[in-house]
DSSP file (Angstrom, degrees, kcal/mol; ACC not computed):
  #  RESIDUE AA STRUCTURE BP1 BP2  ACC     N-H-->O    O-->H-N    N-H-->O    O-->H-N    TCO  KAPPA ALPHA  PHI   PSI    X-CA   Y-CA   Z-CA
    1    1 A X              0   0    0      0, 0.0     2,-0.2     0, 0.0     3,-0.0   0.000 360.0 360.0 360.0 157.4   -6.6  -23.3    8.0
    2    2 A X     >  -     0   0    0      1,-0.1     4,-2.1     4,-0.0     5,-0.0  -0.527 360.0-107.4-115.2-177.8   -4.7  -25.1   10.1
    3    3 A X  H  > S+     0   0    0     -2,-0.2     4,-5.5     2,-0.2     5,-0.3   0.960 111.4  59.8 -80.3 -33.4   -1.0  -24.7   10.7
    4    4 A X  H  > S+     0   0    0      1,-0.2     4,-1.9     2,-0.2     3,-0.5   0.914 115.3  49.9 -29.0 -84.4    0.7  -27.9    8.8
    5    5 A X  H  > S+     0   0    0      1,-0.2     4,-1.3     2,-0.2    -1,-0.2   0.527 106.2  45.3  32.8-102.7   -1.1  -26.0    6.1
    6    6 A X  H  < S+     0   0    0     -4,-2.1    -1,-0.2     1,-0.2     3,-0.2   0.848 117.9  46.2 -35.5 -62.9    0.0  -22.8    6.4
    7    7 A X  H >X S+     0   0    0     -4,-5.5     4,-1.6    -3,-0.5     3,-1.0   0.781 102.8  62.1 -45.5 -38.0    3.4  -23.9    6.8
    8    8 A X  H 3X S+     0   0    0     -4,-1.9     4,-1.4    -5,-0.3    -1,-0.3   0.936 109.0  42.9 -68.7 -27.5    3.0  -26.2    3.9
    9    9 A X  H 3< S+     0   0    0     -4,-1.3    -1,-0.3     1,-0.3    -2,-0.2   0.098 103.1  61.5-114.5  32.2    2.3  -22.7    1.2
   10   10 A X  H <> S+     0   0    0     -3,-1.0     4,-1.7    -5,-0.1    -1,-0.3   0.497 110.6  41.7 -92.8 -23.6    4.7  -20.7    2.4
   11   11 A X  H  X S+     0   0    0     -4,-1.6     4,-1.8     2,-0.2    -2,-0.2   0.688 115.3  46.4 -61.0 -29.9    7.1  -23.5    1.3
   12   12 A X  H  X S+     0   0    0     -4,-1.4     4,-1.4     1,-0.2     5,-0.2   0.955 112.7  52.5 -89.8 -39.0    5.6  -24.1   -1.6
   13   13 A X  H >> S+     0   0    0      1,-0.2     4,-1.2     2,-0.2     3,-0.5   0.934 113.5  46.0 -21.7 -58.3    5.4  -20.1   -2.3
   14   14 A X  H >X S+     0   0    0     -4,-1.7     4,-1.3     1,-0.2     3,-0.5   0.917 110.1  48.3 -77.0 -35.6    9.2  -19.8   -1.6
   15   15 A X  H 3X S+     0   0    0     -4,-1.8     4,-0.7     2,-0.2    -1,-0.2   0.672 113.0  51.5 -60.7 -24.4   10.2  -22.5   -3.6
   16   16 A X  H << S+     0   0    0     -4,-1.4    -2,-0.2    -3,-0.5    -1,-0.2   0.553 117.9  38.6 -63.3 -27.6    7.8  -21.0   -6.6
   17   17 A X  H <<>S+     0   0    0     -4,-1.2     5,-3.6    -3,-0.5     6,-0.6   0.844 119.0  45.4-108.4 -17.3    9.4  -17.6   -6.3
   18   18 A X  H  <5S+     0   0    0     -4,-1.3     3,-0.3     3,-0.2    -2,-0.2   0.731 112.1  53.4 -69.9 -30.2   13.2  -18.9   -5.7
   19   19 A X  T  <5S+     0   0    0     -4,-0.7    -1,-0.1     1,-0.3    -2,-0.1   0.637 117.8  44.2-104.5  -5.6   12.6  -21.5   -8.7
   20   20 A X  T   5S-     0   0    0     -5,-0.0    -1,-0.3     0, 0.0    -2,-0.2   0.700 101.6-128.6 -87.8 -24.9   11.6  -18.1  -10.5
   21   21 A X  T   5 +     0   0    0     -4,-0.3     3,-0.5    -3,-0.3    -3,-0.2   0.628  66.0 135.9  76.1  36.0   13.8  -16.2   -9.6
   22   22 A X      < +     0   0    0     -5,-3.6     3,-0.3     1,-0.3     4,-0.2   0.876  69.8  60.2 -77.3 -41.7   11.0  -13.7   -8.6
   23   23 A X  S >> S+     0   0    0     -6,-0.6     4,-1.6     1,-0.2     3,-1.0   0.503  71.8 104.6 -76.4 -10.6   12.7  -12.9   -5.5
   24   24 A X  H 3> S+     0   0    0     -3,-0.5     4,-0.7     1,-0.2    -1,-0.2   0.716  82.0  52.2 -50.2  -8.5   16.3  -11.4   -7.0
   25   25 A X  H 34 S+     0   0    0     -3,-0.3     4,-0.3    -4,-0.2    -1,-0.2   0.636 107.5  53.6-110.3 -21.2   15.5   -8.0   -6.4
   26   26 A X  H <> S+     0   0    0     -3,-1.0     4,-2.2    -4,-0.2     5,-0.2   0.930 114.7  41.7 -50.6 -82.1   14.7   -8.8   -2.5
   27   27 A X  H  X S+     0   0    0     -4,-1.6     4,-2.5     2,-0.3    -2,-0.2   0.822 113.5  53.5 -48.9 -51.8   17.7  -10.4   -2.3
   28   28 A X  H  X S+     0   0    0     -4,-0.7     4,-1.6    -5,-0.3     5,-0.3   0.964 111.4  47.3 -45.7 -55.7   19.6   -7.4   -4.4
   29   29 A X  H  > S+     0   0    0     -4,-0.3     4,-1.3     1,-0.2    -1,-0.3   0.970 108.8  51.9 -78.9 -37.5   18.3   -4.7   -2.2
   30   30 A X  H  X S+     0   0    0     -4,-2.2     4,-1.2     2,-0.2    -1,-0.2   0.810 107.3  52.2 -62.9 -36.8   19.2   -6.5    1.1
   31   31 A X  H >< S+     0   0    0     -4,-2.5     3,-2.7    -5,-0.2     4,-0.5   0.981 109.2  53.5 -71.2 -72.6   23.0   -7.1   -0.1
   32   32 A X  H >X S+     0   0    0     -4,-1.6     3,-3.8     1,-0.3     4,-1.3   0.769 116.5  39.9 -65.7 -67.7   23.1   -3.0   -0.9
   33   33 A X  H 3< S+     0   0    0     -4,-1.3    -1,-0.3     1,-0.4    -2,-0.2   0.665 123.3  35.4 -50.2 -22.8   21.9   -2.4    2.7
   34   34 A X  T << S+     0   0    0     -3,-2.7    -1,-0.4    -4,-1.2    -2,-0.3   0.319 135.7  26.2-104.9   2.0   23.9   -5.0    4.4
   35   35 A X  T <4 S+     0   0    0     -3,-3.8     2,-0.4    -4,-0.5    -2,-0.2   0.636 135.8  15.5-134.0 -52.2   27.1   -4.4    2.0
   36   36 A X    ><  +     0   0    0     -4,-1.3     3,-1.4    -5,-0.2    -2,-0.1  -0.806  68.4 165.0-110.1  78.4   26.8   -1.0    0.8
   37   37 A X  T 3  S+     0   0    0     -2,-0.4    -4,-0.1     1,-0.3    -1,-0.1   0.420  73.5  57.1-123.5  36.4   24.5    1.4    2.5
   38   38 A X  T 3  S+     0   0    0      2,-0.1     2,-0.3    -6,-0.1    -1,-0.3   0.166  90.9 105.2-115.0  19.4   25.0    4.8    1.8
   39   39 A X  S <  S-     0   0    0     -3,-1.4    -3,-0.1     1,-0.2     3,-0.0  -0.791  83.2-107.7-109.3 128.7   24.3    3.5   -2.6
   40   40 A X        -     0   0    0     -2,-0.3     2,-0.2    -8,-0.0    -1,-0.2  -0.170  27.0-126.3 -56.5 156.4   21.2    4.4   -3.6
   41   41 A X        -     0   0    0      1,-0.1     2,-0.1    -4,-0.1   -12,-0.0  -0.752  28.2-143.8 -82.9 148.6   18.4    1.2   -4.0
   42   42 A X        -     0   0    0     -2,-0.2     2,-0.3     1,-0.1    -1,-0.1  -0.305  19.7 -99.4 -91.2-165.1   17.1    1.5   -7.3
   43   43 A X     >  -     0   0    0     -2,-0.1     4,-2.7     1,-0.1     5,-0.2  -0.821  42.7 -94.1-115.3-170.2   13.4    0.6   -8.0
   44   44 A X  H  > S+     0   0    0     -2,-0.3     4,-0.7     1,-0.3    -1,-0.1   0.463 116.9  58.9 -78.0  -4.6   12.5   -2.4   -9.2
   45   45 A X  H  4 S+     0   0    0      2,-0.2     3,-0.5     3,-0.1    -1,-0.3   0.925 112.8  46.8 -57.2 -66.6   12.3   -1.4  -13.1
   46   46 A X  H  > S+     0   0    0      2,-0.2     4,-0.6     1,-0.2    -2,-0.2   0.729 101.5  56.1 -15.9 -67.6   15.5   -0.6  -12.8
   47   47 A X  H  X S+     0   0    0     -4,-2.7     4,-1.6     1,-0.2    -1,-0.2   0.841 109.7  50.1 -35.1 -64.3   16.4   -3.2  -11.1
   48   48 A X  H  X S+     0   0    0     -4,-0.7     4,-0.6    -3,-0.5    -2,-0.2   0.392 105.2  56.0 -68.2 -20.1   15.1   -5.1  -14.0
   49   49 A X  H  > S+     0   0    0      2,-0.2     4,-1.7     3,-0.1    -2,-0.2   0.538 110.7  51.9 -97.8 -13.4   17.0   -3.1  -16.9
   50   50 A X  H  X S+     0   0    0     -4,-0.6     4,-1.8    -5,-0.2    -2,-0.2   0.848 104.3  44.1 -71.4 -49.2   19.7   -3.8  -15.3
   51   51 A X  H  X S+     0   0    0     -4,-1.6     4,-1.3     2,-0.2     5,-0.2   0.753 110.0  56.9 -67.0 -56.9   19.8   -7.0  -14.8
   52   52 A X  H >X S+     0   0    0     -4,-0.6     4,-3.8     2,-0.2     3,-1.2   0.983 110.1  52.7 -51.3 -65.7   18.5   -7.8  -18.8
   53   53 A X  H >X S+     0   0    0     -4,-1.7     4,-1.3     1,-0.3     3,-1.2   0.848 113.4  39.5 -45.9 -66.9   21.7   -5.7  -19.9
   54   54 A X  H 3X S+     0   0    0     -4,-1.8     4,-1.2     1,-0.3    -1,-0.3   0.638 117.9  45.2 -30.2 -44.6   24.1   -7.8  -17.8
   55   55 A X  H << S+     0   0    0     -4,-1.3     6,-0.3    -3,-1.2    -1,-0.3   0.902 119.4  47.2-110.0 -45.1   22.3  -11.1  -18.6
   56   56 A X  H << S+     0   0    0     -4,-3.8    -1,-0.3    -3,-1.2    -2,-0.2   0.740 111.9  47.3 -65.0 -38.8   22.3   -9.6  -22.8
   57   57 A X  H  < S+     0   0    0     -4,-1.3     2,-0.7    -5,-0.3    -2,-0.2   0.784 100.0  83.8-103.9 -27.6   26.4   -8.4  -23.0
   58   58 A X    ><  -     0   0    0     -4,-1.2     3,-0.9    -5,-0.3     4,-0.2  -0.749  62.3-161.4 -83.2 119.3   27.7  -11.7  -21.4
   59   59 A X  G >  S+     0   0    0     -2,-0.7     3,-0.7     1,-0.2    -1,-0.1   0.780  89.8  52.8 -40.0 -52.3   28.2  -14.3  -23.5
   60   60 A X  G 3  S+     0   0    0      1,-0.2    -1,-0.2     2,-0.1     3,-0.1   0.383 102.3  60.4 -62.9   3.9   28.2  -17.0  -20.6
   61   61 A X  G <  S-     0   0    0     -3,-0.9    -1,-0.2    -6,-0.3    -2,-0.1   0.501 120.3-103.5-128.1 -16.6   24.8  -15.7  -19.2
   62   62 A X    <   -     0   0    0     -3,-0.7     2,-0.2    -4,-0.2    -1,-0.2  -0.058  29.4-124.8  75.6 165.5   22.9  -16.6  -22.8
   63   63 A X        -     0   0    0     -4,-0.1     2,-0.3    -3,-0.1    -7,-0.1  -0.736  14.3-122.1-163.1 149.5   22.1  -14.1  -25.2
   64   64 A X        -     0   0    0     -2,-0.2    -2,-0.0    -8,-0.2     0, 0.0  -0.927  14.0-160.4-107.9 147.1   18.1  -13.2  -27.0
   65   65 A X              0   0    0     -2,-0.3    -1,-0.1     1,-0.1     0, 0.0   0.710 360.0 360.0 -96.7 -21.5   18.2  -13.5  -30.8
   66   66 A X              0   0    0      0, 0.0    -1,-0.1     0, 0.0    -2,-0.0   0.183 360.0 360.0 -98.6 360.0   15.0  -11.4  -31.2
């Protein structure tokens, strides 16, 4: 492959995993090390149960009915 390429699907990757939000637990574990860094990381279940409550008890954040 050549490098245009390359370049071009890591872009389109990162834009796939930002427009997913796939990457939020990257980003989560990089703020506790850079902000906080003697709090444990959780793992990424966690992460993810965590995140559902928050998103579920705020009103602003949109709510599941099911």
């Amino acid at each position: 492959m050549t490098a245009p390429l390359l370049r071009a699907l890591r872009r389109l990757r990162w834009y796939a995993r930002e427009f997913t939000d796939e990457s939020a637990y990257e980003r989560y574990v990089a703020h506790l090390r850079k902000e906080h860094p003697h709090t444990a990381v959780p793992d990424r279940r966690a992460f993810e149960r965590m995140r559902t409550e928050r998103r579920e008890s705020d009103p602003r954040q949109g709510f599941r009915c099911c």
